[in-house]
SEDOTI-346079 format. One record per atom (N, C-alpha, C): residue number from 1; residue in one letter; atom name; x, y, z. Coordinates in nm, 3 decimals. Example, Ala and Ser with C-alpha at 12.3 -4.5 7.8 and 13.67 -1.06 7.14 Angstrom:
{num: 1; residu: a; atome: N; xx: 1.319; yy: -0.569; zz: 0.780};
{num: 1; residu: a; atome: CA; xx: 1.230; yy: -0.450; zz: 0.780};
{num: 1; residu: a; atome: C; xx: 1.320; yy: -0.330; zz: 0.780};
{num: 2; residu: s; atome: N; xx: 1.285; yy: -0.225; zz: 0.708};
{num: 2; residu: s; atome: CA; xx: 1.367; yy: -0.106; zz: 0.714};
{num: 2; residu: s; atome: C; xx: 1.290; yy: 0.003; zz: 0.787};
***
This chain:
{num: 1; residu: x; atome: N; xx: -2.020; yy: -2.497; zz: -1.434};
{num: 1; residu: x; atome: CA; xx: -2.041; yy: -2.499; zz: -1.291};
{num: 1; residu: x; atome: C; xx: -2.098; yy: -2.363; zz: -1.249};
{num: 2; residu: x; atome: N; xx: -2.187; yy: -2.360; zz: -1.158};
{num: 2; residu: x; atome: CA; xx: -2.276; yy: -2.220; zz: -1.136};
{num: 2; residu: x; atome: C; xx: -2.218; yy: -2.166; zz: -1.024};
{num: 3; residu: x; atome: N; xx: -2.172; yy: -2.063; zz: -1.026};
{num: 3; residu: x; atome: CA; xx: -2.113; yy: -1.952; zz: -0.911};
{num: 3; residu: x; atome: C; xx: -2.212; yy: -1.927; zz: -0.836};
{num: 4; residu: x; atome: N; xx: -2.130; yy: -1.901; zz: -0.690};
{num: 4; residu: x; atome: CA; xx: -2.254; yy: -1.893; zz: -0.596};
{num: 4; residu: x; atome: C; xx: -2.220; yy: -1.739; zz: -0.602};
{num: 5; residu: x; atome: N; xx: -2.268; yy: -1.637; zz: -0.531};
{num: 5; residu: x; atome: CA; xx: -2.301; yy: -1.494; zz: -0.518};
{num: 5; residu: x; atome: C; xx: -2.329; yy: -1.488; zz: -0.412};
{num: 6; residu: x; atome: N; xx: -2.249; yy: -1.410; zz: -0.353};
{num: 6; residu: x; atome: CA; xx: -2.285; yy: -1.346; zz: -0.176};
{num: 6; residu: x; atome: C; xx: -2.309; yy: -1.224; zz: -0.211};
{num: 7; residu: x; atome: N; xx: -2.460; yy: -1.233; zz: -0.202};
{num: 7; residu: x; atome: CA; xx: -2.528; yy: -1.114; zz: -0.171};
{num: 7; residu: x; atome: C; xx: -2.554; yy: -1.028; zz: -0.054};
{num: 8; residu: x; atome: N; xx: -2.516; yy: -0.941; zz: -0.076};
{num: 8; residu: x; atome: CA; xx: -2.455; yy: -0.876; zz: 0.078};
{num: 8; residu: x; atome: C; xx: -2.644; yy: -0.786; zz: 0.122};
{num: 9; residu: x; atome: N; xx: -2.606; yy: -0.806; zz: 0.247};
{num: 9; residu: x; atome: CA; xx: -2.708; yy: -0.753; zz: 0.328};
{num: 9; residu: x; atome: C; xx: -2.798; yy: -0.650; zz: 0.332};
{num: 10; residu: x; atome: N; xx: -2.708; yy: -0.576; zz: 0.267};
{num: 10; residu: x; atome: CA; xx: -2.752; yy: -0.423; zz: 0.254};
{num: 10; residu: x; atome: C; xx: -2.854; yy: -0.379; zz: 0.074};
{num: 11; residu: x; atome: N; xx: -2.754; yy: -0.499; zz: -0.016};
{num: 11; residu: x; atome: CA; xx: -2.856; yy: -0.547; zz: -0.085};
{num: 11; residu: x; atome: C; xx: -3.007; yy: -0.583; zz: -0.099};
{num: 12; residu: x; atome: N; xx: -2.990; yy: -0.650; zz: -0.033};
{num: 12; residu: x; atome: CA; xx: -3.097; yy: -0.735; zz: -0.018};
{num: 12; residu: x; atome: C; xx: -3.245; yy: -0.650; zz: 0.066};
{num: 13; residu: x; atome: N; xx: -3.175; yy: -0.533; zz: 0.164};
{num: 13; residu: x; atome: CA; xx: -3.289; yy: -0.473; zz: 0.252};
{num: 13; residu: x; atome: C; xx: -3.315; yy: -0.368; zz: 0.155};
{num: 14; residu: x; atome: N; xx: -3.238; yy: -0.306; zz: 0.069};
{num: 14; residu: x; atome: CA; xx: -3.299; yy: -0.225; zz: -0.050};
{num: 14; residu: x; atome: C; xx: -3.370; yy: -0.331; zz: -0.115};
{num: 15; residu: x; atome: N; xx: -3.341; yy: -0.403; zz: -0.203};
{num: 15; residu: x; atome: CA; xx: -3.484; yy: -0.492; zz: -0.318};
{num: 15; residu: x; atome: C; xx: -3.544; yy: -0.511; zz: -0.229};
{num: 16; residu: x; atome: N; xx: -3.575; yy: -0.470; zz: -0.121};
{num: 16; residu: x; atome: CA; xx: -3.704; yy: -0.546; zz: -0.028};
{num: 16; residu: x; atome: C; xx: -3.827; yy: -0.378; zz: -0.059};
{num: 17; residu: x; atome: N; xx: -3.743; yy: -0.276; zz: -0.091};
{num: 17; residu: x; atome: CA; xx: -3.832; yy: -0.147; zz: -0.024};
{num: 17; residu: x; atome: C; xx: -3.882; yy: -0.152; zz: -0.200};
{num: 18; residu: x; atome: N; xx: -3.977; yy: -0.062; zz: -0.157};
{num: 18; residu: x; atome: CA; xx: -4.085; yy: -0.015; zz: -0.307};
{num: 18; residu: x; atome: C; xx: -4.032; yy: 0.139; zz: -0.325};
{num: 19; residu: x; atome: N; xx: -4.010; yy: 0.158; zz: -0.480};
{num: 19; residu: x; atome: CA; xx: -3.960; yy: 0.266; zz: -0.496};
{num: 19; residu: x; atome: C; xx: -4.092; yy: 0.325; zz: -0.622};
{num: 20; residu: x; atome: N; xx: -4.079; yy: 0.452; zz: -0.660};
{num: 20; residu: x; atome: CA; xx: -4.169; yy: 0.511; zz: -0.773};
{num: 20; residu: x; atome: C; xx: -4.061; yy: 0.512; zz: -0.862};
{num: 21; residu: x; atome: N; xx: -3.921; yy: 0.572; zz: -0.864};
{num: 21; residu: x; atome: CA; xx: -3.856; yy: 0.538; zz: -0.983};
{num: 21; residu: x; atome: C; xx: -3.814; yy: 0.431; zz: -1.024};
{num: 22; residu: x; atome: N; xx: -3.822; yy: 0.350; zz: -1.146};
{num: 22; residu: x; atome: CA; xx: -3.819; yy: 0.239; zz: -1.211};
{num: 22; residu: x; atome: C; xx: -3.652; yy: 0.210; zz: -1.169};
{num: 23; residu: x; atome: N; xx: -3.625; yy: 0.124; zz: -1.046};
{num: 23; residu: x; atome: CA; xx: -3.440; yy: 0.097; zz: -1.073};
{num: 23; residu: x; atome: C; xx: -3.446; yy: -0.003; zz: -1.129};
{num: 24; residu: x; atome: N; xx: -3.350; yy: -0.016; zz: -1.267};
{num: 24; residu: x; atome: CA; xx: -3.312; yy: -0.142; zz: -1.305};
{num: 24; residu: x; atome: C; xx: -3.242; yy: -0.251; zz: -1.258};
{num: 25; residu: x; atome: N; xx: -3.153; yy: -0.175; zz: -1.139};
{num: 25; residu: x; atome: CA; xx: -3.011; yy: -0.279; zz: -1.051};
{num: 25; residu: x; atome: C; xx: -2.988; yy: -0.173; zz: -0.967};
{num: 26; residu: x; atome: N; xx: -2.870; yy: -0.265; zz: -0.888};
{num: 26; residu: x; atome: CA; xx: -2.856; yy: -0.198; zz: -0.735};
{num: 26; residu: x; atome: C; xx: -2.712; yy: -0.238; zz: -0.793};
{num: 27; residu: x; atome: N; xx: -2.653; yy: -0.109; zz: -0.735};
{num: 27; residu: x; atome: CA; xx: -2.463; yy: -0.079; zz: -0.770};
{num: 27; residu: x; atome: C; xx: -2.433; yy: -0.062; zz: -0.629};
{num: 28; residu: x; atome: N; xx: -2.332; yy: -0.177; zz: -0.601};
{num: 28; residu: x; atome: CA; xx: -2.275; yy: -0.219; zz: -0.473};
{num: 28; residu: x; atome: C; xx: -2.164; yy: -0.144; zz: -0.448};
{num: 29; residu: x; atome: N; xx: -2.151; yy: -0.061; zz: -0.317};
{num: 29; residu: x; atome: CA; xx: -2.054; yy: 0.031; zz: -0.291};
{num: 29; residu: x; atome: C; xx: -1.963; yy: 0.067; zz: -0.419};
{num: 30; residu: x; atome: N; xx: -2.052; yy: 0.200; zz: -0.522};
{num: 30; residu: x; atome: CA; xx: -2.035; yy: 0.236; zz: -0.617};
{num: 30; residu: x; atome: C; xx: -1.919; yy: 0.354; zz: -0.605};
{num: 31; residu: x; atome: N; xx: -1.820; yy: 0.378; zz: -0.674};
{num: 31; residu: x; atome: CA; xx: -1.703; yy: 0.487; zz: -0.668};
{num: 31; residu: x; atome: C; xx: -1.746; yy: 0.580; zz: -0.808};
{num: 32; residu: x; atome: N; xx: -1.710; yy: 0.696; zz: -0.756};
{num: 32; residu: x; atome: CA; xx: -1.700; yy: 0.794; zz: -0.888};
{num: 32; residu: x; atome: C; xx: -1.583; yy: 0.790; zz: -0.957};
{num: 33; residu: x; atome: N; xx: -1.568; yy: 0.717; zz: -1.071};
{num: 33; residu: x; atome: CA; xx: -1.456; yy: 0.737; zz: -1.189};
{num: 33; residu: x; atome: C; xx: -1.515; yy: 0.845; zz: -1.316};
{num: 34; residu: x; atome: N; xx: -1.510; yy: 0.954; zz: -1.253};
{num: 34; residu: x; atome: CA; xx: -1.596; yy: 1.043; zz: -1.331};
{num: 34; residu: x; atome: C; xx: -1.580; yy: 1.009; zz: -1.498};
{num: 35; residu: x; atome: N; xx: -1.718; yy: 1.120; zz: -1.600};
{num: 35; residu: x; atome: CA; xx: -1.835; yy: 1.102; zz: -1.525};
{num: 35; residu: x; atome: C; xx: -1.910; yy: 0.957; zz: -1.524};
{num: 36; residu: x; atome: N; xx: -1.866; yy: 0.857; zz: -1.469};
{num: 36; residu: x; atome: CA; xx: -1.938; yy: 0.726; zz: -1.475};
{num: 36; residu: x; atome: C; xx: -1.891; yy: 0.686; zz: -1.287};
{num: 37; residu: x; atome: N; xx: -1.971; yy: 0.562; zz: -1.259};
{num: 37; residu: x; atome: CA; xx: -1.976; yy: 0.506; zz: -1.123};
{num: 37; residu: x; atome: C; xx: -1.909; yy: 0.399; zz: -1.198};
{num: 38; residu: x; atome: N; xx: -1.787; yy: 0.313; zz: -1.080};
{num: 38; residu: x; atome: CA; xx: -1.821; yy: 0.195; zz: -1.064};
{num: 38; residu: x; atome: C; xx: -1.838; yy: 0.111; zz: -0.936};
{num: 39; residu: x; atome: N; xx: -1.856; yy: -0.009; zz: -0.963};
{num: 39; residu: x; atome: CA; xx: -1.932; yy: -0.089; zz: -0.874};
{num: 39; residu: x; atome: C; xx: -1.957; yy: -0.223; zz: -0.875};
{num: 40; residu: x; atome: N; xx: -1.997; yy: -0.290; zz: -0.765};
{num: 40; residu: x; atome: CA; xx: -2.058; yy: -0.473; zz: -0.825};
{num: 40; residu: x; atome: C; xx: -2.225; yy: -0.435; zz: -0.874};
{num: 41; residu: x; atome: N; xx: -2.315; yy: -0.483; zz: -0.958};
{num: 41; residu: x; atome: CA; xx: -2.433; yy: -0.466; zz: -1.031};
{num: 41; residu: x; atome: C; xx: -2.484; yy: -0.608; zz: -0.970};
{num: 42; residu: x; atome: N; xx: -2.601; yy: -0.590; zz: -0.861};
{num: 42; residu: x; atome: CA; xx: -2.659; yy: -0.715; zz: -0.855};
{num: 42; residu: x; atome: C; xx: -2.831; yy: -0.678; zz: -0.887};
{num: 43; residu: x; atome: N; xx: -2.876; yy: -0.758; zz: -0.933};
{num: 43; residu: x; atome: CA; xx: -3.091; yy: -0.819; zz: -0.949};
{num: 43; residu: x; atome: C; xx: -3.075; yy: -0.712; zz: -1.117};
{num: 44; residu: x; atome: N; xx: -2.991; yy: -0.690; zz: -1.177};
{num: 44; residu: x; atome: CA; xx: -3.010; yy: -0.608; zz: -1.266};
{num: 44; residu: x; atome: C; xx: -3.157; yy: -0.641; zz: -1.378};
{num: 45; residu: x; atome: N; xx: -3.214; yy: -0.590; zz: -1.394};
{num: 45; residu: x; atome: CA; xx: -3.390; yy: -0.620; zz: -1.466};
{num: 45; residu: x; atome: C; xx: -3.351; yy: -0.646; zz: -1.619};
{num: 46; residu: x; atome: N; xx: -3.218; yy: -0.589; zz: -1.647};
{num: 46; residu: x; atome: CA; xx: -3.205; yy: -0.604; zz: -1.797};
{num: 46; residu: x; atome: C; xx: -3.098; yy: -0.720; zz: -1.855};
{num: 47; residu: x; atome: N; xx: -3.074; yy: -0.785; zz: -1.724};
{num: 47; residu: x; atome: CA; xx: -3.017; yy: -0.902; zz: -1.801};
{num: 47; residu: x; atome: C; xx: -2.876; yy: -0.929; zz: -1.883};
{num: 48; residu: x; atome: N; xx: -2.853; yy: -0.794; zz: -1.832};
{num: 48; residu: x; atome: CA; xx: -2.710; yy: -0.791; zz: -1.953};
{num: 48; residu: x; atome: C; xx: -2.595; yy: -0.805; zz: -1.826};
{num: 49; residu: x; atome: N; xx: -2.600; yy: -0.800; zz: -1.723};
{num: 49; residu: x; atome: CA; xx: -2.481; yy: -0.825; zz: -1.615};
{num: 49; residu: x; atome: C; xx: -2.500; yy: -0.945; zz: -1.522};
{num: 50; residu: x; atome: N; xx: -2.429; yy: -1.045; zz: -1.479};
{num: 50; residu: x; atome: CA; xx: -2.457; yy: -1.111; zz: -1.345};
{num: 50; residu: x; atome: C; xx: -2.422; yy: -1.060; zz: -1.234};
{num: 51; residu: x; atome: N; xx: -2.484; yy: -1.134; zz: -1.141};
{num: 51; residu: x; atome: CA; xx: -2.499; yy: -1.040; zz: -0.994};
{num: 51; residu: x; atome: C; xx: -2.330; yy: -1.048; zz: -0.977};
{num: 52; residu: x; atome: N; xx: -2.277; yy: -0.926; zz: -0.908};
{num: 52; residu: x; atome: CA; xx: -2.159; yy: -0.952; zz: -0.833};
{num: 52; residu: x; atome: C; xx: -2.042; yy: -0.916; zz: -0.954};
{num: 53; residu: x; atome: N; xx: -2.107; yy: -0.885; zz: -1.073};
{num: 53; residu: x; atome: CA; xx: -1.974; yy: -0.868; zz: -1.156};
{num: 53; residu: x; atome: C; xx: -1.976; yy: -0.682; zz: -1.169};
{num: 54; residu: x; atome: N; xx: -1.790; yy: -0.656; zz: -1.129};
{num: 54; residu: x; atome: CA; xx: -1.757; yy: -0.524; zz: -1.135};
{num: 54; residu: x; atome: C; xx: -1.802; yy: -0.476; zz: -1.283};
{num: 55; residu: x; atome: N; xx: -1.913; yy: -0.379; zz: -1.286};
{num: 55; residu: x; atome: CA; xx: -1.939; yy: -0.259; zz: -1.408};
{num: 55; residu: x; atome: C; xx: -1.848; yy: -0.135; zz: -1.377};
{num: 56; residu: x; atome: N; xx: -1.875; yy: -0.051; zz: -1.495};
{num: 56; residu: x; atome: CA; xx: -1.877; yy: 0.058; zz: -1.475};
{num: 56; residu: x; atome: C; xx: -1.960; yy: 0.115; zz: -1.592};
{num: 57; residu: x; atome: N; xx: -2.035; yy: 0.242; zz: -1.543};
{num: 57; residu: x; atome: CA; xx: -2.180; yy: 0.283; zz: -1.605};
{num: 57; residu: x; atome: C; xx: -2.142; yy: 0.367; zz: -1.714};
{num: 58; residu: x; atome: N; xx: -2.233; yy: 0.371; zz: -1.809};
{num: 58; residu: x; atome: CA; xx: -2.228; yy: 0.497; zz: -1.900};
{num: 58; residu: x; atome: C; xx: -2.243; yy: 0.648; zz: -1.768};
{num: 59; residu: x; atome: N; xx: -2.243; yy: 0.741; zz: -1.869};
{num: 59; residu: x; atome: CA; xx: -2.214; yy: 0.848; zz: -1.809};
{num: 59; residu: x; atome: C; xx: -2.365; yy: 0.890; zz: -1.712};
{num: 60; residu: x; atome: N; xx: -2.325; yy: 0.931; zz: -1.606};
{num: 60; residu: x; atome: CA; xx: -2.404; yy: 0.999; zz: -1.516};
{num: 60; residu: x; atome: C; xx: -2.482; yy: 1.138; zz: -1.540};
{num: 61; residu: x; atome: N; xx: -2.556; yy: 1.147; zz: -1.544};
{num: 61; residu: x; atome: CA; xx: -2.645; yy: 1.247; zz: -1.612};
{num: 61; residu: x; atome: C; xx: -2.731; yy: 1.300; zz: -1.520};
{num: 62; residu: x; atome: N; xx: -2.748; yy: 1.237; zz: -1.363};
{num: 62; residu: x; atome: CA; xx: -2.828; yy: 1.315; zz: -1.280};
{num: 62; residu: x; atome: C; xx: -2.832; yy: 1.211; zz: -1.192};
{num: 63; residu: x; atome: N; xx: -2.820; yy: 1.248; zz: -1.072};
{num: 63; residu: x; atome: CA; xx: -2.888; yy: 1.172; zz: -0.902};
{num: 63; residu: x; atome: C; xx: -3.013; yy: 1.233; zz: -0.843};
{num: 64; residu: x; atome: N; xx: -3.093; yy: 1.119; zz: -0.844};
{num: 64; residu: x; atome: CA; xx: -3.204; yy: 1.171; zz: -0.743};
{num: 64; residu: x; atome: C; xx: -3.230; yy: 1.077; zz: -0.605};
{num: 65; residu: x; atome: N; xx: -3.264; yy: 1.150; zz: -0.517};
{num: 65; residu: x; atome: CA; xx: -3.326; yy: 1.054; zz: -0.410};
{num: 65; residu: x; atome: C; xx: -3.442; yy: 1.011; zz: -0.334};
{num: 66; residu: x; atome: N; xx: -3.474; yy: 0.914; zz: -0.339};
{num: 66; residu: x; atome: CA; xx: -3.578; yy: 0.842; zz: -0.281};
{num: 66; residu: x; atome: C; xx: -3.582; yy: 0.779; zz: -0.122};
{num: 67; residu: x; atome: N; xx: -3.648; yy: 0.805; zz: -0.042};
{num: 67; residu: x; atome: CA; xx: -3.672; yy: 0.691; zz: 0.072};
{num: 67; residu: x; atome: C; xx: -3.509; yy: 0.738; zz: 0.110};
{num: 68; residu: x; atome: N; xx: -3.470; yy: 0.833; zz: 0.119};
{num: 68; residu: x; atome: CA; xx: -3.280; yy: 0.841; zz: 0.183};
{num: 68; residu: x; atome: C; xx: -3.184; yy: 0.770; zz: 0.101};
{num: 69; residu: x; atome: N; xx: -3.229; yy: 0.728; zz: -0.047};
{num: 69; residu: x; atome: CA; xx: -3.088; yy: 0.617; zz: -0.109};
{num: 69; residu: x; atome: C; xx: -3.131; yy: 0.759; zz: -0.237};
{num: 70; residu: x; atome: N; xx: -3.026; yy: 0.709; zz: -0.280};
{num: 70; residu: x; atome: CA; xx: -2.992; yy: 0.773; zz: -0.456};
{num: 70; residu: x; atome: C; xx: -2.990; yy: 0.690; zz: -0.574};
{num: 71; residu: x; atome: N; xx: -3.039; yy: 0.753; zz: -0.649};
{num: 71; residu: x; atome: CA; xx: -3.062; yy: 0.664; zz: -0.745};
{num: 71; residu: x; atome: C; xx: -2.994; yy: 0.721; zz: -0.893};
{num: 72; residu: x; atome: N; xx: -2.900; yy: 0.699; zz: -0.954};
{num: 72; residu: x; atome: CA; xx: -2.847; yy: 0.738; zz: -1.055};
{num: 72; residu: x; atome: C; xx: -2.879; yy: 0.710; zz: -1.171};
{num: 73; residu: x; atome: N; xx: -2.886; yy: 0.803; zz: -1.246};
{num: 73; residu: x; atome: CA; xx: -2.938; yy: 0.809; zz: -1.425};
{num: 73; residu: x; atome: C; xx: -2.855; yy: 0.833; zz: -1.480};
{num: 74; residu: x; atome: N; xx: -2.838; yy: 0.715; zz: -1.610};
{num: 74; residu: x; atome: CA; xx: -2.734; yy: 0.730; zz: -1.718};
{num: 74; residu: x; atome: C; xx: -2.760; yy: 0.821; zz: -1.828};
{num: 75; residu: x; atome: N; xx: -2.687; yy: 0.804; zz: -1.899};
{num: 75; residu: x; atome: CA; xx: -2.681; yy: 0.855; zz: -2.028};
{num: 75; residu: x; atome: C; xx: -2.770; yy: 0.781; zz: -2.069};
{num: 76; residu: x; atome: N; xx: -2.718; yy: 0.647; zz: -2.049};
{num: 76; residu: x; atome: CA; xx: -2.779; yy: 0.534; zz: -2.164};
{num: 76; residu: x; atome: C; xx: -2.923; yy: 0.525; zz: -2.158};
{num: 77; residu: x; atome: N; xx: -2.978; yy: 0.582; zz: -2.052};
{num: 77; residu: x; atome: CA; xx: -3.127; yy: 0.572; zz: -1.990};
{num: 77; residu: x; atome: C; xx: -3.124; yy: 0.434; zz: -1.822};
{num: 78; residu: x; atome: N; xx: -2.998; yy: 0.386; zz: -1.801};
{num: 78; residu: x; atome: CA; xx: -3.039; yy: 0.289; zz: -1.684};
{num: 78; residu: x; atome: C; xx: -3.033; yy: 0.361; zz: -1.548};
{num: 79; residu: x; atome: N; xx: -3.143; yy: 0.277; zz: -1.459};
{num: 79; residu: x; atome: CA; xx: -3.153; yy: 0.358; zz: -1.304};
{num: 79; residu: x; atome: C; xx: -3.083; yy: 0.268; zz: -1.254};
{num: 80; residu: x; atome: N; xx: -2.968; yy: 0.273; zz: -1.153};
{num: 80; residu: x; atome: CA; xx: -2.905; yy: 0.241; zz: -1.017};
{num: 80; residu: x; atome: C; xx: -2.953; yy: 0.288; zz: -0.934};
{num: 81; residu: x; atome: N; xx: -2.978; yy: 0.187; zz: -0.841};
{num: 81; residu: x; atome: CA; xx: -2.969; yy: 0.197; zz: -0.696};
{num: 81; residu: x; atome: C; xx: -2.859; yy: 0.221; zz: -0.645};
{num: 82; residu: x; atome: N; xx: -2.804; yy: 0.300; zz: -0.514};
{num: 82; residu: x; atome: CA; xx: -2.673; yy: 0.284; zz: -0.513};
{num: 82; residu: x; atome: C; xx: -2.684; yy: 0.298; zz: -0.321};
{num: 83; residu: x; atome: N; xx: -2.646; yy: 0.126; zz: -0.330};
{num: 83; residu: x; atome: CA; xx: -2.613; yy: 0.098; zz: -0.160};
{num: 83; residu: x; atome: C; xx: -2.469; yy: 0.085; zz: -0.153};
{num: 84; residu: x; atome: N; xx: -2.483; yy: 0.139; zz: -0.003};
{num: 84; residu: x; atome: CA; xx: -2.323; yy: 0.108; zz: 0.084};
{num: 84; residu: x; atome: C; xx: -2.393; yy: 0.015; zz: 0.192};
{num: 85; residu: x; atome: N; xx: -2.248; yy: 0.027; zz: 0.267};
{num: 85; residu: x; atome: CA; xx: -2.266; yy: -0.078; zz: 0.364};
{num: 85; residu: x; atome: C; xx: -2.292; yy: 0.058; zz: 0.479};
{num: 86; residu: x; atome: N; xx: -2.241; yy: 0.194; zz: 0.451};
{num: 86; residu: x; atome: CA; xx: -2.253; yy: 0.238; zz: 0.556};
{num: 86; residu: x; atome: C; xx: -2.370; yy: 0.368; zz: 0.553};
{num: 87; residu: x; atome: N; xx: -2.336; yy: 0.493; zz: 0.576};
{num: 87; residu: x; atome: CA; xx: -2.412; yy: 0.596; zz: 0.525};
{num: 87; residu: x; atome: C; xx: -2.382; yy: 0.626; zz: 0.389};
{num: 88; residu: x; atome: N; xx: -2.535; yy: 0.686; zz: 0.277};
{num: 88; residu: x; atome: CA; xx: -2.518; yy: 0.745; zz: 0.156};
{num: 88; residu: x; atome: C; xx: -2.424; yy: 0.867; zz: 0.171};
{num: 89; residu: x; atome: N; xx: -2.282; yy: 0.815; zz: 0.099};
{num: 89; residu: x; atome: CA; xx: -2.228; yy: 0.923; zz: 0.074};
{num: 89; residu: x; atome: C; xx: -2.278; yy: 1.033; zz: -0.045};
{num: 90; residu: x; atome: N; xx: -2.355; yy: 0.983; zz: -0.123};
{num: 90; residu: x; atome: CA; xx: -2.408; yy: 1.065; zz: -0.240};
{num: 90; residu: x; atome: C; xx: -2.565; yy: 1.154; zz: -0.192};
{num: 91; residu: x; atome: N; xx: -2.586; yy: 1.170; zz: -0.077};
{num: 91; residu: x; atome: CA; xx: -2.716; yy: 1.217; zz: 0.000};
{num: 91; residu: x; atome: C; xx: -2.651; yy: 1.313; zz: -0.047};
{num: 92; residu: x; atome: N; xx: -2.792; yy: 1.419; zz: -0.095};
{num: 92; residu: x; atome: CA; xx: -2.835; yy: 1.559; zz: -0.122};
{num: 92; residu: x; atome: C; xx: -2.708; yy: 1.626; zz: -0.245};
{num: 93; residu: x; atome: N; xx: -2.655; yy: 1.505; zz: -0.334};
{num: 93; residu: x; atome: CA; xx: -2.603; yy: 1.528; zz: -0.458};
{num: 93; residu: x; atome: C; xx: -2.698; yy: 1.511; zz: -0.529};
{num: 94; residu: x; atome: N; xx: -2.724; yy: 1.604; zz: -0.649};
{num: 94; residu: x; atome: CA; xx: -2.789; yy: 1.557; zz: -0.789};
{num: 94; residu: x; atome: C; xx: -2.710; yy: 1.578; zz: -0.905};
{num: 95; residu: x; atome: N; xx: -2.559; yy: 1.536; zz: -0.886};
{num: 95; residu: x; atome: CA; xx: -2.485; yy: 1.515; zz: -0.987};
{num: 95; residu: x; atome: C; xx: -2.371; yy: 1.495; zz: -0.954};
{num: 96; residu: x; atome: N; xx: -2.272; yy: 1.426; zz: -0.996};
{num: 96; residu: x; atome: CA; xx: -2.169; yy: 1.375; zz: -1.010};
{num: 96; residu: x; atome: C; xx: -2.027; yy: 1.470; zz: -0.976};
{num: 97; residu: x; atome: N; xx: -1.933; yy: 1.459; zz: -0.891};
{num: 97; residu: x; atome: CA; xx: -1.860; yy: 1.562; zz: -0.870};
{num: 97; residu: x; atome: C; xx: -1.686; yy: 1.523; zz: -0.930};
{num: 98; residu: x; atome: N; xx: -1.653; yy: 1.585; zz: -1.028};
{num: 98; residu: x; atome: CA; xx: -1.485; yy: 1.540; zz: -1.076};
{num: 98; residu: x; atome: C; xx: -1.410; yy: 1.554; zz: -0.958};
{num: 99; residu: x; atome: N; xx: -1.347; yy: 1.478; zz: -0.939};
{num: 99; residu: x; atome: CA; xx: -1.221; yy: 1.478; zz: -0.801};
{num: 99; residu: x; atome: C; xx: -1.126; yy: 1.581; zz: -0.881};
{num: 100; residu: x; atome: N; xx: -1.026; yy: 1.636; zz: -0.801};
{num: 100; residu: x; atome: CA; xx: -0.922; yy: 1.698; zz: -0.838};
{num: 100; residu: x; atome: C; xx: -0.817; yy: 1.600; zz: -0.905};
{num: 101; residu: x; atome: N; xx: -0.756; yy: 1.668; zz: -0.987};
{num: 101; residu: x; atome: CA; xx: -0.665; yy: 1.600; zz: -1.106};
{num: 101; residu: x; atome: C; xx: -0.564; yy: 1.496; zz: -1.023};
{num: 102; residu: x; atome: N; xx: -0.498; yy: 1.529; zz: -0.919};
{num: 102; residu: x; atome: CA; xx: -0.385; yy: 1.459; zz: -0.876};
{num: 102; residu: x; atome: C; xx: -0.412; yy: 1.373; zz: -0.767};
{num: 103; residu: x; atome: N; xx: -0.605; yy: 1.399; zz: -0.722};
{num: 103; residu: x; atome: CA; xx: -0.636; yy: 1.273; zz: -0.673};
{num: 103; residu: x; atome: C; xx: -0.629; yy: 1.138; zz: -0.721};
{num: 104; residu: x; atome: N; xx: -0.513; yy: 1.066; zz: -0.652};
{num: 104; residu: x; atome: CA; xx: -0.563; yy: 0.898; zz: -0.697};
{num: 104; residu: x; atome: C; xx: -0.724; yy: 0.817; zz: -0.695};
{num: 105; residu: x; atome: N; xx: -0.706; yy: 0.722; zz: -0.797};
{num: 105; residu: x; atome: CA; xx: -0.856; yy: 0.678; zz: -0.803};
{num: 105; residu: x; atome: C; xx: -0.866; yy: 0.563; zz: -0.637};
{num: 106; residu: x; atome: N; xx: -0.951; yy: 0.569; zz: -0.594};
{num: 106; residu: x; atome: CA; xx: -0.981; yy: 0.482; zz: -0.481};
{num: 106; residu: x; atome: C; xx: -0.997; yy: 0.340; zz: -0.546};
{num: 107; residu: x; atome: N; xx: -0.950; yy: 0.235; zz: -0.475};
{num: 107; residu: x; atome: CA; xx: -0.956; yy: 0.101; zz: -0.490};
{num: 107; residu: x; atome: C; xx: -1.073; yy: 0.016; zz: -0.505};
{num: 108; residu: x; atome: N; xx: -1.139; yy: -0.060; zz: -0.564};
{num: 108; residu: x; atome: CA; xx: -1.257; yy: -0.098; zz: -0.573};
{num: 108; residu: x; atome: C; xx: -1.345; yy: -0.154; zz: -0.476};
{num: 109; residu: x; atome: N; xx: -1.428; yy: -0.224; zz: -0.467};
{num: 109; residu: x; atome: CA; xx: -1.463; yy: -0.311; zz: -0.391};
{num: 109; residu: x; atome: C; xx: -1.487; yy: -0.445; zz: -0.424};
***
C-alpha cells in the first residue's frame, strides 16, 4: 500500500527556486546532533531515502548560502537544502556549532 506524504509548504516553495549549487534533497526543519543534522529528507536526487523519512547526515563539513537558505555539505559529498517553517536559523553560519555538554538534545520534528 503506497504512503501518502504531506509535503509541507515551505518545501515545496524551495524546489520551486533555481539554485547554482547542485542540492541533492531538502532537510525538513533540520536539528544539530553534532557534527551531523537531523531531519525529514524530501525530492532527495539520489534515491536512497523516501520523502518524509527522519535521516540523520554524515558529518557536516561546511554551510554555505544561497538566495537567504543554507545549504549543507557532508562528509560523504551530499548537498541539503535546509528549510524551516520559520526564519533560517543557520543564516550567516558556515559551520556547524557543538551545543554545550549538559545541553539536552531538542526533540525532533
Amino acid at each position: 500500500m503506497a504512503t501518502v506524504v504531506d509535503w509541507p509548504p515551505q518545501v515545496l516553495a524551495a524546489a520551486a527556486l533555481k539554485f547554482t549549487t547542485p542540492v541533492g534533497a531538502f532537510l525538513w526543519m533540520p536539528e544539530v546532533e553534532f557534527p551531523c543534522l537531523v531531519g525529514r529528507v524530501f525530492m532527495d536526487l539520489s534515491s536512497r531515502f523516501q520523502d518524509g523519512r527522519m535521516i540523520r547526515t554524515s558529518q557536516i563539513i561546511r554551510l554555505q548560502e544561497e538566495r537567504g537558505w543554507t545549504i549543507a555539505i557532508t562528509f560523504s559529498g551530499s548537498y541539503y537544502l535546509l528549510v524551516h517553517e520559520g526564519e533560517n536559523p543557520f543564516l550567516g553560519q558556515t559551520r556547524l556549532f557543538r551545543s554545550n555538554p549538559g545541553d539536552a538534545v531538542s526533540n525532533l520534528h
